[in-house]
C-alpha positions in Angstrom: 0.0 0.0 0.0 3.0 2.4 1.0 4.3 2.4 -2.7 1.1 3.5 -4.5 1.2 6.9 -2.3 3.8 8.9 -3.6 2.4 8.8 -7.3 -1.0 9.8 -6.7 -0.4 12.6 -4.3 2.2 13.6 -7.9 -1.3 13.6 -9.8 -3.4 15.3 -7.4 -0.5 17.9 -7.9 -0.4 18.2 -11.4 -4.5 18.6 -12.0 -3.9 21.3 -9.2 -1.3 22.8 -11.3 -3.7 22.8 -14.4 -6.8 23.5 -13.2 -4.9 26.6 -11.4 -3.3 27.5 -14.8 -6.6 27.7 -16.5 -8.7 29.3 -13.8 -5.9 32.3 -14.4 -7.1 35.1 -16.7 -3.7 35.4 -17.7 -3.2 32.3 -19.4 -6.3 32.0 -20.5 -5.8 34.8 -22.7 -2.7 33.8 -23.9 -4.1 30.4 -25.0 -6.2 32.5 -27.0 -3.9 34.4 -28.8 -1.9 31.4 -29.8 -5.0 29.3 -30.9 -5.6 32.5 -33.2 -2.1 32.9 -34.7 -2.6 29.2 -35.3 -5.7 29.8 -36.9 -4.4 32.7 -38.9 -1.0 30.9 -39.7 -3.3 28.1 -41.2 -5.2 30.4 -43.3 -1.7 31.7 -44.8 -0.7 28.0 -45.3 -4.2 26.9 -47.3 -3.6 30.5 -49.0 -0.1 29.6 -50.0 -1.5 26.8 -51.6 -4.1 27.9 -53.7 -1.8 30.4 -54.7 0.5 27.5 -55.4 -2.0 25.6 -57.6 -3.0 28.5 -59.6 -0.1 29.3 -60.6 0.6 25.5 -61.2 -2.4 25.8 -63.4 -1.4 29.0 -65.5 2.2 27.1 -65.9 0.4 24.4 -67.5 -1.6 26.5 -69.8 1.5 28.1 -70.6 3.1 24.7 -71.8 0.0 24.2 -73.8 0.0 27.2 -75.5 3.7 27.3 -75.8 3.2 23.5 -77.5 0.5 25.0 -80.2 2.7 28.3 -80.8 5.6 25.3 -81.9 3.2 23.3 -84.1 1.4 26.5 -85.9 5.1 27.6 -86.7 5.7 24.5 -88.0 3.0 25.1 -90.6 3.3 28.4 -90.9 7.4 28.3 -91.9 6.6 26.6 -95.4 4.2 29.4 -96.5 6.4 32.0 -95.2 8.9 30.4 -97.1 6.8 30.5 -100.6 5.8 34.1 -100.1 9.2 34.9 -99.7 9.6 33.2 -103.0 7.2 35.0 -104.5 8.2 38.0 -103.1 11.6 37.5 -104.6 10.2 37.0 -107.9 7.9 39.6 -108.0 10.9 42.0 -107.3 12.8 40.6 -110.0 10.0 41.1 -112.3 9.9 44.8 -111.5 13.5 45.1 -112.1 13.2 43.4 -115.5 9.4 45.3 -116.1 11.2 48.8 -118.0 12.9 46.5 -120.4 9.7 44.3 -120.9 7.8 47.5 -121.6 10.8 48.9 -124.0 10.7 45.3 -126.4 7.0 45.0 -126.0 6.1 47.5 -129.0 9.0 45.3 -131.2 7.6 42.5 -130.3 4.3 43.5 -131.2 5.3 44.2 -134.4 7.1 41.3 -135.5 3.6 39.0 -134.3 1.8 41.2 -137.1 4.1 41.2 -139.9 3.9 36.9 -139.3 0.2 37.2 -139.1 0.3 38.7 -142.3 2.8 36.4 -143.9 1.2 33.6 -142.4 -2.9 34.8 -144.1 -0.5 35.4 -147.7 0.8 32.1 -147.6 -2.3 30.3 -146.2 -5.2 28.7 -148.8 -7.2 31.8 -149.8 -10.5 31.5 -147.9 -11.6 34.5 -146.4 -8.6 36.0 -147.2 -10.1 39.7 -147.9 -11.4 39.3 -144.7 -8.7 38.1 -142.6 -6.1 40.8 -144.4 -8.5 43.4 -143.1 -8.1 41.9 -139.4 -4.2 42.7 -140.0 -4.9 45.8 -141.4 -6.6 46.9 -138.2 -3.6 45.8 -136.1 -1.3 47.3 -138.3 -3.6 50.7 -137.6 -3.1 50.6 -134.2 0.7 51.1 -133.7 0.2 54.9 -132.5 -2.4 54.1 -129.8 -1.1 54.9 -126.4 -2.8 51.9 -124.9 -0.4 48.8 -125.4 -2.3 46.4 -123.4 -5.7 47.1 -126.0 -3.1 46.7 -129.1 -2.1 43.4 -127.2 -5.4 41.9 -126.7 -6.3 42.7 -130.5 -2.9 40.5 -132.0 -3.7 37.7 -129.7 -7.3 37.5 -130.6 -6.6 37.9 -134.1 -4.1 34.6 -133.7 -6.4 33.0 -131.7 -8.9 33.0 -134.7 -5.9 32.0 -137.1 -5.8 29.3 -135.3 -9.5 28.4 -134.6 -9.7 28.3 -138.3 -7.5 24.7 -138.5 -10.3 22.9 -136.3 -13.2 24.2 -138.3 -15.4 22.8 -141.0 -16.7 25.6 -142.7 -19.3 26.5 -145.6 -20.0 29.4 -147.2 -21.2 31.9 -150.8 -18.4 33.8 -152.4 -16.7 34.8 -155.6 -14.4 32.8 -157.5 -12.2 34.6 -159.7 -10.3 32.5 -162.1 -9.1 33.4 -165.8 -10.1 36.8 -165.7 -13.9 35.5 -165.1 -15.9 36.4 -161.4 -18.5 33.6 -160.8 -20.1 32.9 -157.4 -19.5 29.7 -156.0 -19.8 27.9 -153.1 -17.0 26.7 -150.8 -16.1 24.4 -148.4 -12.9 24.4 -146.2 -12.2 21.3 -143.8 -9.9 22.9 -141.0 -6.5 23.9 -142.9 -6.0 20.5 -144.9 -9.2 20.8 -147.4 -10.8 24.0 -149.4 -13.3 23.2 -152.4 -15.6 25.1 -154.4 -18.7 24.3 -156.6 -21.0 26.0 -158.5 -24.2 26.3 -157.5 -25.4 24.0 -160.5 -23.1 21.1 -159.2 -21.5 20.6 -162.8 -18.2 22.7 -162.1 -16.2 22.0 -158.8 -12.3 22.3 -157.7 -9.7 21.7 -155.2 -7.2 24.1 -153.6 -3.5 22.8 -154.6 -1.3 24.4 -152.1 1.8 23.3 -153.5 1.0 24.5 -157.3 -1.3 27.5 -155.6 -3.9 26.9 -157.8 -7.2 24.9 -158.7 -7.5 21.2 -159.9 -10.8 20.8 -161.4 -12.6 17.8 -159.3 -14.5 14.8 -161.3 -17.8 14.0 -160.7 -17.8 11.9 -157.7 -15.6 14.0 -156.0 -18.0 17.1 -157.1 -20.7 14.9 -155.2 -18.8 14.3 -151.9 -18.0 18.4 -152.0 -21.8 18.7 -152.5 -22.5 16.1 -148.9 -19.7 18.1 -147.1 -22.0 21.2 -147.9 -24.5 20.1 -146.8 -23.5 18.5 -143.5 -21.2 22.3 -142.6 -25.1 23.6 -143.0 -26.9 21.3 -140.9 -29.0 19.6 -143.7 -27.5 16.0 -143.3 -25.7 14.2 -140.9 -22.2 13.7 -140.5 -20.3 11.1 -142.7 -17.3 9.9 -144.1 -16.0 12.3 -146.9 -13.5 11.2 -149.7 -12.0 14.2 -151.0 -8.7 14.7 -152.1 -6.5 17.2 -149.6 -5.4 20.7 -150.2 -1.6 20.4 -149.3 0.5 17.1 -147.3 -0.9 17.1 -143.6 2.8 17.2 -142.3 2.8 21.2 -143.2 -0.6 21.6 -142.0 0.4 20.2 -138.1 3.8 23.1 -138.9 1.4 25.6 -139.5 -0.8 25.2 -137.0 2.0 24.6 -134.3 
């Protein structure tokens, strides 16, 4: 029993101790004041770290955006690289554009004198008709605007050359031996021209070589008469055996 004493009359001290310590104003209000700067302390802490995530979060969006930044440079260097080309050329272009515009008029000129070689040397359909054409561009070498003149010449080439893919038909005059008859004619592109008269007992062919017309027999006088009529629309398209106007290896030179 004697060994049990000392350590309770220990505890009885101790809860005297605290119990005084807590009845004391004092203390109490110290206890207070550090429960509060706990308190606050933990507010700075869970404020720390929100602070700590946002900015976690904005690092993160960061990265992102720095990622798509990389990838739209990636696609954008190619096309920066072709305007730059472009750029480059278009420079160049101005440097050459006073010299352009000095050979322009010569060149001009040399494309109608071929034009009119070219309608001189061709089979003579239309021909009054396509030497006023060159006339007209001739006419125009003192207009001030260059780009009209321009667009005139290559229209008037373009129809040159619309002429070797057409199959044509039409009422003119033939003159031959001193005598002006009307005829009719028929031109298959730039490899046939024919004529007949209009009562189907005189017809011919145009030799390009000899540059002049070979009367045409009878059968041949009726496939020029079926090649009339099919240019006009009055019977459908056939077959034609007609002998041709010049060899068809200088008809693909002129036409290139």
């Amino acid at each position: 029993m004697r060994s049990f004493r000392y350590p309770c009359l220990v505890s009885l001290l101790w809860l005297g101790l605290v119990t005084a310590a807590i009845a004391d104003p004092d203390v109490r209000e110290e206890a207070a004041r550090a429960q509060h700067s706990q308190a606050e302390l933990q507010a700075r802490i869970d404020e720390a770290d929100d602070e700590s995530r946002a900015m976690l979060a904005e690092l993160r969006e960061l990265e992102r955006a720095g990622r798509r930044l990389e990838r739209e440079n990636a696609e954008l260097a190619p096309r920066l690289e072709q305007r730059t080309d472009a750029l480059e050329r278009r420079e160049a272009a101005l440097d050459t554009l006073e010299e352009t515009r000095e050979a322009l008029p010569a060149l001009q000129a040399r494309l109608v004198e071929r034009l009119e070689q070219w309608v001189d040397d061709d089979m003579p359909f239309l021909r009054d008709e396509r030497r006023a054409r060159v006339a007209s561009l001739q006419s125009m070498e003192a207009e001030p605007s260059s780009a009209a003149r321009w667009e005139r010449i290559v229209g008037a080439w373009r129809t040159e050359l619309e002429y070797g893919r057409e199959f044509d038909a039409w009422r003119g005059y033939l003159e031959s031996e001193g005598a002006r008859r009307e005829v009719d004619y028929l031109r298959l592109g730039r490899i046939g021209l024919y004529y007949l008269t209009p009562d189907g007992r005189e017809g011919g062919v145009w030799e390009a070589e000899s540059e002049r017309w070979a009367a045409l027999g009878e059968a041949q006088r009726r496939e020029v008469r079926n090649g009339l009529r099919i240019a006009r629309d009055r019977r459908a398209p056939e077959l034609l055996t007609l002998p041709i106007s010049q060899p068809l290896e200088s008809t693909r030179e002129g036409d290139a």
